[in-house]
C-alpha atoms as an extended CHARMM CRD file, in Angstrom:
* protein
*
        64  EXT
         1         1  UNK       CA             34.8820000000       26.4940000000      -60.3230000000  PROA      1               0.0000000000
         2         2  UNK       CA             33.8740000000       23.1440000000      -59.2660000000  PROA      2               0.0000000000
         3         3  UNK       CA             37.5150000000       21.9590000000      -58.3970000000  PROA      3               0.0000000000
         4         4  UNK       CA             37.7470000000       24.8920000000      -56.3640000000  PROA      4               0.0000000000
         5         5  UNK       CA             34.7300000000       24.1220000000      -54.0820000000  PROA      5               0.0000000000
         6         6  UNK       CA             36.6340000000       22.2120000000      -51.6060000000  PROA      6               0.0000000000
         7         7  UNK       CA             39.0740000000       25.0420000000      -50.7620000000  PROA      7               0.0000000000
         8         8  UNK       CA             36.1470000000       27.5290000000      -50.7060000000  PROA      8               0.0000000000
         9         9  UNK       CA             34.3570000000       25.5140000000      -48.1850000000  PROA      9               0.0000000000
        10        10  UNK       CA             37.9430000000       24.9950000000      -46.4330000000  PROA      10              0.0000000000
        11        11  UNK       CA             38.6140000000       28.2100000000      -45.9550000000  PROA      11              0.0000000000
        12        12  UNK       CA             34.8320000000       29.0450000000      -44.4160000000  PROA      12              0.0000000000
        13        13  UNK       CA             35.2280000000       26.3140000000      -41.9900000000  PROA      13              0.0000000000
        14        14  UNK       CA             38.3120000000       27.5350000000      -40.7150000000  PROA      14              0.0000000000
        15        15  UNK       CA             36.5890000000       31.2190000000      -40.3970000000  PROA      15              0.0000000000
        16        16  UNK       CA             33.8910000000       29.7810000000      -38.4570000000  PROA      16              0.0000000000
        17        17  UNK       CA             36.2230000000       27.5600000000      -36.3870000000  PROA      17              0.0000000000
        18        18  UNK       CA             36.3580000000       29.1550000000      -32.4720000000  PROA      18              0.0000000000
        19        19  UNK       CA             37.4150000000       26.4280000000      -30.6920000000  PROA      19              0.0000000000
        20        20  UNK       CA             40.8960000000       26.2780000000      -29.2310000000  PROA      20              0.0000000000
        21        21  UNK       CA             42.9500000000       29.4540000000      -28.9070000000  PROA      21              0.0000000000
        22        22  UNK       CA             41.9620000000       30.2470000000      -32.7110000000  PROA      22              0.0000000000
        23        23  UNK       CA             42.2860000000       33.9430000000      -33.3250000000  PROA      23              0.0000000000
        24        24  UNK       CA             38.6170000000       34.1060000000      -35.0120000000  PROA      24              0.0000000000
        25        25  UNK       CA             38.7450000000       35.9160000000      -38.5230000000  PROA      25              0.0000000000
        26        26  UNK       CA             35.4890000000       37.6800000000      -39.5930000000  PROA      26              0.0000000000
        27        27  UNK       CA             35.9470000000       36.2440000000      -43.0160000000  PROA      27              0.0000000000
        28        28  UNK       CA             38.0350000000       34.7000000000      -45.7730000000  PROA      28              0.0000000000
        29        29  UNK       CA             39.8690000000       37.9470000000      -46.4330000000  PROA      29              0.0000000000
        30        30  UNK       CA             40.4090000000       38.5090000000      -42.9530000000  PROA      30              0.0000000000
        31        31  UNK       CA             42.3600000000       35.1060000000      -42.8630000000  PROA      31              0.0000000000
        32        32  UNK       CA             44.5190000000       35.5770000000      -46.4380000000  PROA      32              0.0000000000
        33        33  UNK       CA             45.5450000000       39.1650000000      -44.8160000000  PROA      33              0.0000000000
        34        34  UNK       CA             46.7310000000       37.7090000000      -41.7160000000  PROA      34              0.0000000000
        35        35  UNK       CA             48.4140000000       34.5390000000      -44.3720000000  PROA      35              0.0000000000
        36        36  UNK       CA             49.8570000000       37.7860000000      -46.5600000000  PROA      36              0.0000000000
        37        37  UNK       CA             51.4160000000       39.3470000000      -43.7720000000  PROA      37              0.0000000000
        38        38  UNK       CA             52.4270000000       36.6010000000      -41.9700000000  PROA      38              0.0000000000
        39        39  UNK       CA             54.3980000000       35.6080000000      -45.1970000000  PROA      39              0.0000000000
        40        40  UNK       CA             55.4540000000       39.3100000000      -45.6290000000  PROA      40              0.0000000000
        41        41  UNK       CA             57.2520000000       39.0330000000      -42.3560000000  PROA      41              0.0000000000
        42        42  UNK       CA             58.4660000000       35.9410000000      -42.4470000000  PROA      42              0.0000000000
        43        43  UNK       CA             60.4430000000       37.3890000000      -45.7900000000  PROA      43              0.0000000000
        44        44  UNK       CA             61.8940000000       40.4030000000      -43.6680000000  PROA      44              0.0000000000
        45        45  UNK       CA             63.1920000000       38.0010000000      -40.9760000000  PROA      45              0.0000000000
        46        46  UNK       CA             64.9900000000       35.9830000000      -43.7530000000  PROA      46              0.0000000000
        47        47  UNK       CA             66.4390000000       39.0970000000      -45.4230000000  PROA      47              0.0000000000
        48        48  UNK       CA             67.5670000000       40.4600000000      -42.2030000000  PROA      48              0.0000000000
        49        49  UNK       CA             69.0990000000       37.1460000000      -41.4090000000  PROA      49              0.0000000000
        50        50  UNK       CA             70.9150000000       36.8020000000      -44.1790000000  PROA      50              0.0000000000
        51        51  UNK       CA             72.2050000000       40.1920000000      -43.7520000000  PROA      51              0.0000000000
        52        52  UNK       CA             73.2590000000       39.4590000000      -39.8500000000  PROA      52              0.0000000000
        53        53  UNK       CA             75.2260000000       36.2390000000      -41.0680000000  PROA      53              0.0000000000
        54        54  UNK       CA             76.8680000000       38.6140000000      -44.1290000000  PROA      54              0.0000000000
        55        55  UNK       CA             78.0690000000       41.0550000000      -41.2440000000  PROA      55              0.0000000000
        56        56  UNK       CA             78.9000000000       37.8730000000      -38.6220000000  PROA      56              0.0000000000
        57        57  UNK       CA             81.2660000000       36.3650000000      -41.5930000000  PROA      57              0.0000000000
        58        58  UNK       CA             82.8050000000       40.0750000000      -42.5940000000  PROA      58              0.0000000000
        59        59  UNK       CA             83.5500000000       40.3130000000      -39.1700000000  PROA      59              0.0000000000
        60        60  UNK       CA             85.0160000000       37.0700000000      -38.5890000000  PROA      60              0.0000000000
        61        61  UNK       CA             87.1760000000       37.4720000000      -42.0430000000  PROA      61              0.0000000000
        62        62  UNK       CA             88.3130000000       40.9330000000      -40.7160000000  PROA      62              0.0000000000
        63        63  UNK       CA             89.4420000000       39.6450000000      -37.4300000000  PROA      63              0.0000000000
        64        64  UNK       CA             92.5360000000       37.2430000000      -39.3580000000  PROA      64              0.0000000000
């Protein structure tokens, strides 16, 4: 639990951070929502990517 103290007090000073054009979480889960979805999205722009350059290189294939 000890190793872990640093990220723990980490992740509170980034909480309590306002300055800048910080969005201002209320607490540590507020923050590792915003990470999860940020991540969850960042997934579904890959996959769709992917899928776009499938459907770019079927198209390109069908036009010779």
């Amino acid at each position: 639990m000890k190793r872990h103290k640093v990220f723990q007090e980490f992740l509170e000073n980034v909480v309590s951070d306002k300055s800048g054009d910080k969005e201002g979480f209320v607490d540590i889960t507020d923050l590792q929502d915003r990470f999860r979805s940020l991540k969850t999205e960042n997934n579904n722009l890959l996959y769709r990517k992917q899928n776009l350059n499938r459907e770019m290189e079927e198209t390109r294939l069908g036009e010779k």
